[in-house]
N, C-alpha and C positions, 0 to 999 in steps of 0.2 A: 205352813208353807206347802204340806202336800197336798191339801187341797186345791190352792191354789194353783198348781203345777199339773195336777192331775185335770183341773177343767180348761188350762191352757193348752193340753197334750188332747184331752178327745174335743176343743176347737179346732185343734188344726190337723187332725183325723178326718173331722167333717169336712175340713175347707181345705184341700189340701190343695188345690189348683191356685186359689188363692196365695196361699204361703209361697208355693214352689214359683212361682211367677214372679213373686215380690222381690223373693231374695236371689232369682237371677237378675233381672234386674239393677237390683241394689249392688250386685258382686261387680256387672258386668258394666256400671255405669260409674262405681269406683276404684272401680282397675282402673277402664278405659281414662277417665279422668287424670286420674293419676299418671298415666301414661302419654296423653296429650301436652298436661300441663303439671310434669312432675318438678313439684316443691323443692326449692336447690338444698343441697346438702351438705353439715356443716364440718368441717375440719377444725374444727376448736378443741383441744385436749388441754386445758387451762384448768389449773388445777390453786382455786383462789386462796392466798390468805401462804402459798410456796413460799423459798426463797427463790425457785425457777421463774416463778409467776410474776416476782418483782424485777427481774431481771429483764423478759421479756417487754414487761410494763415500761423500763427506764431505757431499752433499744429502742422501741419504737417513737418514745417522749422526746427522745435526747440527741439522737443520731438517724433518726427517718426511717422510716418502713424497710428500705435497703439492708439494712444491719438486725432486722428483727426476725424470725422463724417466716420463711416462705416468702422473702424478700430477695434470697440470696436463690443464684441456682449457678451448678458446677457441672460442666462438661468436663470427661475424660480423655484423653490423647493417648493413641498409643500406636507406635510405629515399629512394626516388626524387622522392617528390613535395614535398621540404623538409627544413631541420634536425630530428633527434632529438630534438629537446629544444622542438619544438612540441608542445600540453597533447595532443592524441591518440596519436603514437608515442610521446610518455613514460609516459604511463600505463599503452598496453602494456608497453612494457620492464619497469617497474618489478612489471606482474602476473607477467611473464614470471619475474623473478628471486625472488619469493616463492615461484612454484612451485617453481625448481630448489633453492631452499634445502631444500624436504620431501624432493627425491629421495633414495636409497639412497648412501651414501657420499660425500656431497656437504659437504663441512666446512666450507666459505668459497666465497662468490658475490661478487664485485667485481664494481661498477655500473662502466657505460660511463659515467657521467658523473662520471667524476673526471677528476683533471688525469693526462693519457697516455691517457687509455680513448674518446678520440671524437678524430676528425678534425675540420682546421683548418677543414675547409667544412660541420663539422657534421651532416655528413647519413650517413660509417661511425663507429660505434660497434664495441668488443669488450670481450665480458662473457670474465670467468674466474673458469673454477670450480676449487676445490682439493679434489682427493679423496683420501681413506683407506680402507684395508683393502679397495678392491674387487679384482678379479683383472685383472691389469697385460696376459695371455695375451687378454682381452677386450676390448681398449680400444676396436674397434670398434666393438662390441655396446654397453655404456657410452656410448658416444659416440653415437648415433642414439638411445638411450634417453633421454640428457642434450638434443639436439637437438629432441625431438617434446615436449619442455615447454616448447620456448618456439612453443607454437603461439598462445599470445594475441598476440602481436607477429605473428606473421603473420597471422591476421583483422586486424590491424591497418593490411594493405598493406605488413610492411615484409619484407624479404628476409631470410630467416636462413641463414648455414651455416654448419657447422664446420667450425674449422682445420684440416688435417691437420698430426698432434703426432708419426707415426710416425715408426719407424726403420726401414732396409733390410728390418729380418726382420719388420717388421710384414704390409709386403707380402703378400696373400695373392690367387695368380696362381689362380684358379678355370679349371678345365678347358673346354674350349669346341669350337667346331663345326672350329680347326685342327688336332684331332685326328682328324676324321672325314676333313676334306681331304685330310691327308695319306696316309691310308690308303687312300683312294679312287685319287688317283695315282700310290700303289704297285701298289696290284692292278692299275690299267692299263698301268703300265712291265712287270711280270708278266706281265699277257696278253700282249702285244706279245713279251716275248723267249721263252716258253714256246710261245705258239699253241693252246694247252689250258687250260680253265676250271679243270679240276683241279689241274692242276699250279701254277695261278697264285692258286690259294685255301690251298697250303699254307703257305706261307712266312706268308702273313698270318693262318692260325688260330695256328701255331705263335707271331706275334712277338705278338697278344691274351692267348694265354694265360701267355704270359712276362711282360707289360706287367700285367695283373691279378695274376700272384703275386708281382710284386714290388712292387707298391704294396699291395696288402695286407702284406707284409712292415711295408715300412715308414708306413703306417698304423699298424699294431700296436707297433712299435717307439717311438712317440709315448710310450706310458706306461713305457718304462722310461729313454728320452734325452731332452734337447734338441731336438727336430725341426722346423727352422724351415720356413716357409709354402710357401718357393719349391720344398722338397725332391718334391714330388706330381710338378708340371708339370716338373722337369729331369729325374725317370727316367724320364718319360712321353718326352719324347723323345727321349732317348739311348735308351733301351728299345725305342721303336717300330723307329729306324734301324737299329742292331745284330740287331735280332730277325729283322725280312726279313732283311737284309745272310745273317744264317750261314746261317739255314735256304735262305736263296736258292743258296751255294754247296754249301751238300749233294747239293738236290734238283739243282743239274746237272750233278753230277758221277755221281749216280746214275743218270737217265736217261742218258749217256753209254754206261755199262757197258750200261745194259738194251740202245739200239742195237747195241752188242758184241753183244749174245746171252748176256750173262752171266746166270743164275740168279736173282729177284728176290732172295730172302737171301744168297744172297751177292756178290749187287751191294753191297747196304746193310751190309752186313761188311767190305768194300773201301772202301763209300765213309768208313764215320767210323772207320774204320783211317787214313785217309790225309788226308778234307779237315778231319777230324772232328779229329784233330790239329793241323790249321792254328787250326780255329775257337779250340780250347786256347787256344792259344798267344798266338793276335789278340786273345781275351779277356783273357788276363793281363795283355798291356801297356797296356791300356784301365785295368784297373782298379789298374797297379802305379801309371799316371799320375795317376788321381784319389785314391791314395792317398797321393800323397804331398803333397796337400794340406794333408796332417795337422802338414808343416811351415812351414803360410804364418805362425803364429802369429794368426791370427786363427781364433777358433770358426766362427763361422756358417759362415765357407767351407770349414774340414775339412772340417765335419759334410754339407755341401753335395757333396762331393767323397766320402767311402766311402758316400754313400747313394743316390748316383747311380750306384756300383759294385755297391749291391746288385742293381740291372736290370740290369746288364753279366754280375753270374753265372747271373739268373734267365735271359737271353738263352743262353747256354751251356750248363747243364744243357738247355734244351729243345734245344736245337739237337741233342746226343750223345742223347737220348732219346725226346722225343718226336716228333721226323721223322723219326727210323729205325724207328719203331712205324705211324706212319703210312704209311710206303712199303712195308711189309711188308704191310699190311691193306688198301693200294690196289693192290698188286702193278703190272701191267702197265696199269689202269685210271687211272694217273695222268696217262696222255695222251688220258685220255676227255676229250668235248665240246671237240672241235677246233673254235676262231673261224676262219671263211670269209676266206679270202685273207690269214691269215696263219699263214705257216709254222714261225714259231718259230725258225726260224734251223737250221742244219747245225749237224754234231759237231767237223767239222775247224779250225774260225776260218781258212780261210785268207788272210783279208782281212785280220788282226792278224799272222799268221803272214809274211806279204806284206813289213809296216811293220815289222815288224821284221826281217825280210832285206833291208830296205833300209835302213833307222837302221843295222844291221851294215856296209852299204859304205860309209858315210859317215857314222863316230860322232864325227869330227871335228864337223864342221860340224852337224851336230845337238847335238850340247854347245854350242858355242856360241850357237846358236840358238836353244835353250830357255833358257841363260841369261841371255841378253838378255828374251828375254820374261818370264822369272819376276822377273829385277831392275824391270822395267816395272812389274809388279804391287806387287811390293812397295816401290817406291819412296816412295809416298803414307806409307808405314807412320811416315815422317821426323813427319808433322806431324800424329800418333795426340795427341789431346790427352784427359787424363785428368784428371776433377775430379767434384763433387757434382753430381748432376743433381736440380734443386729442382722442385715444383709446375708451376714456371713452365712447364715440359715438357709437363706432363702434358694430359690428351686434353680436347678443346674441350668446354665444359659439364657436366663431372666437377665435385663439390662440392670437393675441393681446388682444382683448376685455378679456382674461384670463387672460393674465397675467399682464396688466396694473390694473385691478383689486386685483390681489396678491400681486402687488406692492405696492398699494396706503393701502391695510389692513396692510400689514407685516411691511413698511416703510415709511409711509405717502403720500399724493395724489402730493407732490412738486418731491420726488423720480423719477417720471414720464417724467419729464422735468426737470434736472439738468442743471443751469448753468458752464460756464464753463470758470474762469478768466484767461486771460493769460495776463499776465504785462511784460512790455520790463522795465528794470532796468537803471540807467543811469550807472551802474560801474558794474564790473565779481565780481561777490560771489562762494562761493564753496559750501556753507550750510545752508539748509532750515530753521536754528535756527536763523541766523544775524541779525542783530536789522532791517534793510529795509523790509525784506520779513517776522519778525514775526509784523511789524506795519503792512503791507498792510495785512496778515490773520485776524488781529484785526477789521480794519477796514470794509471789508468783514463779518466778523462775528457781527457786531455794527447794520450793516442794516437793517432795519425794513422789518418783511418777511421774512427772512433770519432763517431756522429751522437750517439746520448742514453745516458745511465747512470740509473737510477731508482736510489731510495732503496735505503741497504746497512739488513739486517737479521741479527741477531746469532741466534746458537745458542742452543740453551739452559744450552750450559755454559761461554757468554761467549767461546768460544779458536775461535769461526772466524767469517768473517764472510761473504754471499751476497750478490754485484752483479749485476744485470742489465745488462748492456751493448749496444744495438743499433748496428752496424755501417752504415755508407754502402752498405754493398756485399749483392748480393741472394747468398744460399748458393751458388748456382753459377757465383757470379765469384771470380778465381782472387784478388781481392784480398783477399775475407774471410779467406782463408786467411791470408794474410800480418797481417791484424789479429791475427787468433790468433797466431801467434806472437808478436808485438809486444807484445800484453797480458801474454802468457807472460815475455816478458824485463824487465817490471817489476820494480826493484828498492826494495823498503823494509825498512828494518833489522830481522829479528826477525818477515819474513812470506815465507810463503812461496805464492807464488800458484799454481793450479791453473784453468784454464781446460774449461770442459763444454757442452754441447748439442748441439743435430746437426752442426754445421760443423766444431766442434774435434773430435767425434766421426770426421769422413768425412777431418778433415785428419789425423788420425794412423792412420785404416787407409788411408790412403797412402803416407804414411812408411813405416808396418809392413812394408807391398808393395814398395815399393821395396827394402828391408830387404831383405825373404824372397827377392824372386825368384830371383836367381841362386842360393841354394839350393835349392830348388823345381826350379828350369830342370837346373840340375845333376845331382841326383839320377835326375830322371825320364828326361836319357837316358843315363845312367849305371847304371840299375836293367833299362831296353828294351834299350841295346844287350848286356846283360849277360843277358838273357833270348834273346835271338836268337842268340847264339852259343851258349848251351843247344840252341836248336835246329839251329843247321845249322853246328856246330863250324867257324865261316867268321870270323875276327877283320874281316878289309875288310870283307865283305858287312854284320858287325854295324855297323861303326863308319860305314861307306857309309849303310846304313838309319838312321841316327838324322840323320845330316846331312840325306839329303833330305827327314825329314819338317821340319825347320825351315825347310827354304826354302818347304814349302806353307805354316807359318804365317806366314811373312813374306808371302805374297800376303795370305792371309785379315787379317792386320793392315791392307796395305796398302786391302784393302776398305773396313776398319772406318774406317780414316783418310779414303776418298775419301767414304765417307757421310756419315760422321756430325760428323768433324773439320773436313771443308773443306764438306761440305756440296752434296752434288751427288748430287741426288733425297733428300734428308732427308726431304725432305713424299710422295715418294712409295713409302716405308716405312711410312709413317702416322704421322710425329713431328708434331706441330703444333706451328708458332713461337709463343714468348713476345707476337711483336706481328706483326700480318700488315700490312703497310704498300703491299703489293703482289702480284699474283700469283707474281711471280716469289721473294720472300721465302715466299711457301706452299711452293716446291719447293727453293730453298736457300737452310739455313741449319746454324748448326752446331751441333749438341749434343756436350755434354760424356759422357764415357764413364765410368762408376765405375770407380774405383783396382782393385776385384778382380776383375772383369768379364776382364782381358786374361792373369789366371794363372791362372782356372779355365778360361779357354778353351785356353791352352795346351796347359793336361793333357785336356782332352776331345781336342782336334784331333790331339795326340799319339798318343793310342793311338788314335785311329780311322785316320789315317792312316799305323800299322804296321799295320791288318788289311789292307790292299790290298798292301803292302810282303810280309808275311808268306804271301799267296795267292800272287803272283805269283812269288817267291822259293822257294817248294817244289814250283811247276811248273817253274822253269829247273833246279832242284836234280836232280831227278826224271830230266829230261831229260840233263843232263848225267852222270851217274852212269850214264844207257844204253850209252852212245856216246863221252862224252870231247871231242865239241866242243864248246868256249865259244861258239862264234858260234850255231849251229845250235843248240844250247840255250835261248838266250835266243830267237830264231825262235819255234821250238818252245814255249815258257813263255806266251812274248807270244799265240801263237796259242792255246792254248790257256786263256786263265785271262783275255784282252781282255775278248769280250763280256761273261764275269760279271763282272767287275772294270766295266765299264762299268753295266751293268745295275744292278749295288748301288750304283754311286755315283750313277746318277740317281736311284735310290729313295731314299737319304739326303736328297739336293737338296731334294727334291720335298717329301720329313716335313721340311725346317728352314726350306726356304719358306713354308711352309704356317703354322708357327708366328711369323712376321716379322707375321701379322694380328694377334696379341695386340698388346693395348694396352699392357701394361708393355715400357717400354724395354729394362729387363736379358734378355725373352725375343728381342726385336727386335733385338740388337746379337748376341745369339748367332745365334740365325736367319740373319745375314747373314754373320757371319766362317766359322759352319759352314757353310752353302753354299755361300758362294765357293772353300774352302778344300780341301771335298773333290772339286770341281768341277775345279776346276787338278790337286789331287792323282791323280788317275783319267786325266787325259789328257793334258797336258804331260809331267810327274812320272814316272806311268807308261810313259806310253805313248813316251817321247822319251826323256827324260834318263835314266833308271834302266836303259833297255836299253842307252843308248849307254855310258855310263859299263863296265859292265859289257864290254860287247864289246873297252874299251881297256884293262881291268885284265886279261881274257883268265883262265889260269890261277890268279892272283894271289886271284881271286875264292872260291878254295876251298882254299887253302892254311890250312894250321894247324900252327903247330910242334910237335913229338912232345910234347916235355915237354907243351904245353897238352891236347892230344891225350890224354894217359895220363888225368888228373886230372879232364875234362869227366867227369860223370855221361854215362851213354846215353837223353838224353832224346829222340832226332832228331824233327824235326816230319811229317818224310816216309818215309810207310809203302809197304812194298815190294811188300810182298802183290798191290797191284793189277797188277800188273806181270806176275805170272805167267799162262802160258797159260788162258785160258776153259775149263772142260768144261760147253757150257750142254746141258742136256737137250734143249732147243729155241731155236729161233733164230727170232723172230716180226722185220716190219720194222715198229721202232721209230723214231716223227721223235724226235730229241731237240733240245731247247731250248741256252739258250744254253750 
C-alpha cells in the first residue's frame, strides 16, 4: 500500500494544477448543487420493532395522521392583564380560531375554552389544531405559518406561542459563527507550530475543501435517503478536526524531508508513501467506528454515524491528493512569509525525545501515575446520568423554552410530555362508554403518576381505542419514565396496551441503547484492533491500542458526568436552568444526557483517538525496525511525532470548543466530552502511559507468531522508502515546523 500511495503522492506533485483544479471544482459544484437543489430532510426518529413504534403505527392506521406525532400542533395563550375569558381576549381568540380554521391543512381547531384547554387561574389557554395531508419533513414551516394567524389575539395584548411537538430529528442545528471560531484558532495553533503563513494556510484550505465536498455529498444524498437535520453540523465538525489533523501531519512530515535536502517531489513521494499510509489507516478506524452504528438498532443514529464517515473519507482523499499537489506547486515556498519571532519549532523534538527517555527510566512509576490521574478523570463517569432532555433546558427566551414554561404554570410540568394509549380491543365496540374501554380509562387512571386521562375515542373500525394520559411528572424526570412502563404493564382481558409520544418515545430508545451497546462497544474495538494488526503485524500493540483508547473515553465520560450530571459549570457551557433561584443555581445544575448521545460519542472518540495511537505507533515502529531497540525507539517515536501529535490535538480542542457556543445541547455535550477526551488522549495517553507501557512490554511489542505472520495480507502502514539515503540536487536551509 505504500507504494501505491507514494506513486499516487509524487503524481499529484507533478500534476498539481490538475488536482487542485478538479477538486475545486468537484467541492464547488457540490456544495453549489447541493445548495440549489438541497435534498429534503427527514424527521423520522422511528425506532422499529418499540412499543412507541407500534403506537404511532396504530395512530396513524386507526385514527388519521391528526392524532399521530406532527399531526397535532398547540398554540399557547397567555394574557397578562386578566382571565381569557374577559369580552376583549375572547373575542380575539375566538377571531383568531376562525382564521386557523381557512388555513391549509387544518381539519379541526379546539377552542381553549373547554373543559382541559384554559388554566385554573384563567388567564393560559391552548388551542389545537389537527392537521392532514401537510408535509410532516415541514412542521416547522407549518407551524409559524399556523402561528402568524393568530395575530388578532396579539393586537389583542395577549402572548401567543407554539408548543414545541418535535422529535430529536426535528432538530435542525443551522450552521453559525462556531465554525468560523474554530477555524480561526486552528490557523493560529498553525501559525505558532509552522512560523510560516504559508504553511499554516495549507492544512486549512485543504480541511475547507474537504468540509464543502462532503456536505454537498451529503446534501445531495437528501434525495435519495433518510437524512436527518443534525447530519450538516456533525460532518462539519468531525470534518473540520480530521481535515487539519491529516493534512497537518503530511505537511510536517514533508517540510522535515525538505530540511534534509530532500528533492520537493520526492519529498512528497516519501511523505504520503509513509505518513500518507498512517493518514489510511487513522481514517479507516474513524470510519469502521461510526459505522458500526449501523448496529445500535436505532435509524436516526446509523444514519448519523455513515454520514458523518462520509467527511472522514472526504478528509482522506484530500489529505493523499490534494496536499501532495499543493506542496509540489509550492515547492520550497511553503515556508514563505515567515511570522516575526516565531520560529516554528526544530526538526529534532528533542524536548519529547527528552520525556520520553525519561518515562523509559522510570515506566514503573509513570504507569502508575498516569493511572491514577486518568482513574481521577474518569471517576465522575459513576454518576453520567442519562434521560430526556425536555424544553425546560432549552435557551432563555426561545419560543419553546416559552411555552413549555406556560404549559407546565397553566397545566402542570406532565402536560409537557403527554402520553398517549392506544389499545387494540379483542371485539368492534361503537361507544366510548362500554364496559371494555370504560375498565381500560380506569385502569389508566389507577396508575401511580398518573395526574388527568381525557376522553377515550374509538377508530373507525371500532377494535382500538386512543387515551390521553398526562403524567405528574415533566419529560425529563426519570419518573415519567417509570409511568410509562406502569401504563405498559396494565392488564385487561382481551387488550392489549401500547403506550406512544415523546417520552415512551425517548424511554425505549434507551432501552434500545442499553440493548445495543455492548454490541456496538464490541465490535468497534474488535473491527480497530483487527485493523491495526493489518497494519503493524503487532497482536499487543493491536490489543494494547484499543485498551488505551477506552481509558481516554472514560475521562471524556468522566467530563460529561462532572458537567452536565453533577453539574459544575453547566451554566458556563451555556445550559440555562429550568428555574434560576440564585446565581449560583445559573452555574450549577444538572442536565440530563440523551440515551444516544454516549454511543455515538464513543464511536467518534474511538477512531479519533486511534489516529494519535496510529501516528505515534508508526514513528516508534520505523524506529525500531532501524536499530532494534525498544527503549530508544519509543525516545525516538515520541520525539518525533510529540509536537504534531500535540499540535492536532490542540486544533481538534480548539474546532469542538468552539462548537460548545451552539445552543442545542446534543452539540454542547459533544463539544465537551470531544475536547476533554482528546485533550487527556494527546498528553497523559500519549505522552506518559503509551510510551511507558511499551518500554515494559519491550520486545513483546512486535512479536507475532509465524502462523499469524504467514496469513496477514502485507498491508504495513509504515513505508520504508523514506529511510533510504537523500540524493537532493540541492540542499537550501530549510526552518521546518513542527
Amino acid at each position: 500500500m505504500t507504494r501505491l500511495l507514494g506513486r499516487l503522492g509524487g503524481w499529484c506533485a507533478r500534476h498539481g494544477w490538475i488536482v487542485l483544479v478538479s477538486w475545486v471544482i468537484a467541492a464547488a459544484a457540490l456544495m453549489g448543487g447541493s445548495l440549489a437543489f438541497p435534498g429534503p430532510t427527514s424527521n423520522d426518529a422511528s425506532i422499529p420493532g418499540t412499543d412507541a413504534q407500534r403506537a404511532h403505527d396504530l395512530m396513524k392506521t386507526g385514527f388519521g395522521p391528526g392524532y399521530a406525532t406532527g399531526g397535532t400542533i398547540q398554540l399557547l395563550l397567555y394574557s397578562a392583564d386578566g382571565p381569557l375569558i374577559d369580552d376583549k381576549p375572547k373575542k380575539a381568540v375566538e377571531r383568531t380560531i376562525d382564521d386557523l380554521r381557512t388555513m391549509p391543512y387544518v381539519t379541526k381547531v379546539e377552542t381553549p375554552f373547554r373543559r382541559g384547554g384554559i388554566s385554573s387561574n384563567l388567564q393560559i389557554g391552548l388551542i389545537t389544531i389537527r392537521l392532514e395531508g401537510h408535509d410532516s419533513n415541514k412542521l416547522a414551516e407549518t407551524t409559524q405559518k399556523l402561528s402568524k394567524a393568530a395575530d388578532p389575539a396579539r393586537a389583542a395584548g395577549l402572548e401567543v406561542v407554539p408548543a414545541d411537538s418535535s422529535t430529536p430529528a426535528d432538530k435542525e442545528i443551522k450552521t453559525g459563527p462556531s465554525e468560523i471560531i474554530g477555524v480561526i484558532c486552528a490557523l493560529l495553533v498553525l501559525v505558532f507550530a509552522f512560523g510560516t503563513l504559508v504553511a499554516a494556510m495549507v492544512p486549512i484550505f485543504v480541511a475547507l475543501i474537504s468540509v464543502a465536498s462532503g456536505l454537498g455529498v451529503i446534501g445531495l444524498l437528501g434525495w435519495v435517503v433518510d437524512m436527518p437535520k443534525q447530519a450538516g453540523i456533525m460532518a462539519t465538525m468531525i470534518g473540520l478536526g480530521v481535515g487539519i489533523d491529516y493534512a497537518l501531519f503530511l505537511l510536517s512530515r514533508h517540510r522535515r524531508l525538505l530540511a534534509e535536502g530532500v528533492p520537493v517531489v520526492e519529498s512528497v513521494r516519501r511523505t504520503v508513501a509513509s505518513s500518507g499510509g498512517a493518514v489510511v489507516f487513522a481514517g479507516g478506524t474513524v470510519i469502521i467506528a461510526l459505522s458500526a452504528l449501523l448496529l445500535a438498532g436505532f435509524p436516526l443514529l446509523a444514519t448519523l454515524g455513515w454520514v458523518t464517515g462520509i467527511s472522514v473519507v472526504a478528509a482522506v482523499l484530500t489529505s493523499v491528493t490534494l496536499v501532495p499537489a499543493l506542496l509540489g506547486l509550492l515547492g520550497h515556498r511553503v515556508n514563505a512569509l515567515k511570522v516575526p519571532l516565531l520560529r516554528g519549532g526544530g526538526t529534532s523534538g528533542e524536548g519529547w525525545a527528552g520525556l520520553g527517555s525519561w518515562v523509559a527510566r522510570r515506566p514503573w512509576r509513570v504507569l502508575i501515575a498516569s493511572a491514577l490521574v486518568l482513574g481521577a478523570f474518569a471517576a465522575p463517569a459513576m454518576a453520567l446520568k442519562l434521560g430526556p432532555l425536555d424544553e425546560g433546558y432549552g435557551t432563555k427566551g426561545s419560543e419553546p423554552r416559552r411555552a413549555y414554561e406556560l404549559m407546565a404554570t397553566g397545566f402542570g410540568p406532565g402536560f409537557n410530555g403527554p402520553l398517549i394509549v392506544v389499545a387494540t380491543l379483542p371485539s368492534r365496540v361503537t361507544d366510548a362508554e362500554e364496559p371494555i374501554v370504560d375498565n381500560l380509562v380506569r385502569e389508566v387512571k389507577d396508575v401511580d403518576g398518573v395526574a388527568h386521562v381525557a376522553d377515550p375515542k374509538i377508530n373507525t373500525s371500532g377494535r382500538s381505542v386512543l387515551i390521553q394520559a398526562i403524567p405528574d411528572y415533566a419529560p425529563s424526570d426519570d419518573r415519567a419514565a417509570e409511568v410509562v412502563r406502569d401504563v405498559r404493564a396494565i392488564s385487561v382481558p382481551g387488550v392489549r396496551v401500547h403506550v406512544g409520544g415523546k417520552v415512551a418515545g425517548l424511554t425505549d430508545a434507551g432501552d434500545r441503547m442499553a440493548e445495543r451497546t455492548p454490541l456496538v462497544i464490541g465490535v468497534v474495538v474488535l473491527l480497530s484492533a483487527l485493523l491495526l494488526l493489518l497494519a503493524f503485524r503487532a497482536p499487543v500493540v493491536a490489543i494494547k491500542a484499543a485498551v488505551m483508547n477506552l481509558v481516554s473515553l472514560g475521562a471524556a465520560f468522566g467530563a460529561l458526568a462532572m458537567v452536565f450530571s453533577i453539574g459544575v459549570g453547566s451554566g458556563l457551557v451555556g445550559m440555562d436552568p429550568p428555574v434560576s433561584s440564585s446565581y449560583v443555581t445559573e452555574l450549577f445544575f444538572s442536565v440530563p444526557i440523551e440515551s444516544y448521545v454516549p454511543l455515538m460519542l464513543f464511536a467518534v472518540l474511538f477512531g479519533l483517538s486511534m489516529d494519535y495511537e496510529v501516528f505515534l505507533l508508526t514513528a516508534v515502529r520505523q524506529s525500531y525496525l532501524r536499530h532494534g531497540d525498544n527503549s530508544r525507539a519509543v525516545a525516538e517515536g515520541l520525539g518525533s511525532t510529540g509536537r504534531v501529535i500535540t499540535s492536532a490535538a490542540l486544533i481538534m480542542v480548539a474546532v469542538f470548543v468552539a462548537f460548545i457556543a451552539y445552543p442545542d445541547a446534543m452539540v454542547k455535550t459533544f463539544g465537551v466530552g470531544l475536547a476533554v477526551a482528546i485533550a487527556v488522549d494527546a498528553t497523559i495517553i500519549r505522552g506518559f502511559l503509551v510510551p511507558a507501557t511499551m518500554v515494559l512490554l519491550g520486545r513483546w511489542n512486535w512479536w507475532c507468531p509465524r502462523w499469524l505472520d504467514r496469513i496477514l495480507p502485507n498491508l504495513s502502514v509504515e513505508g520504508h522508502e523514506e529511510d533510504e539515503p537523500a540524493t537532493p540536487r540541492r540542499r537550501e536551509p530549510v526552518e521546518a515546523g513542527v
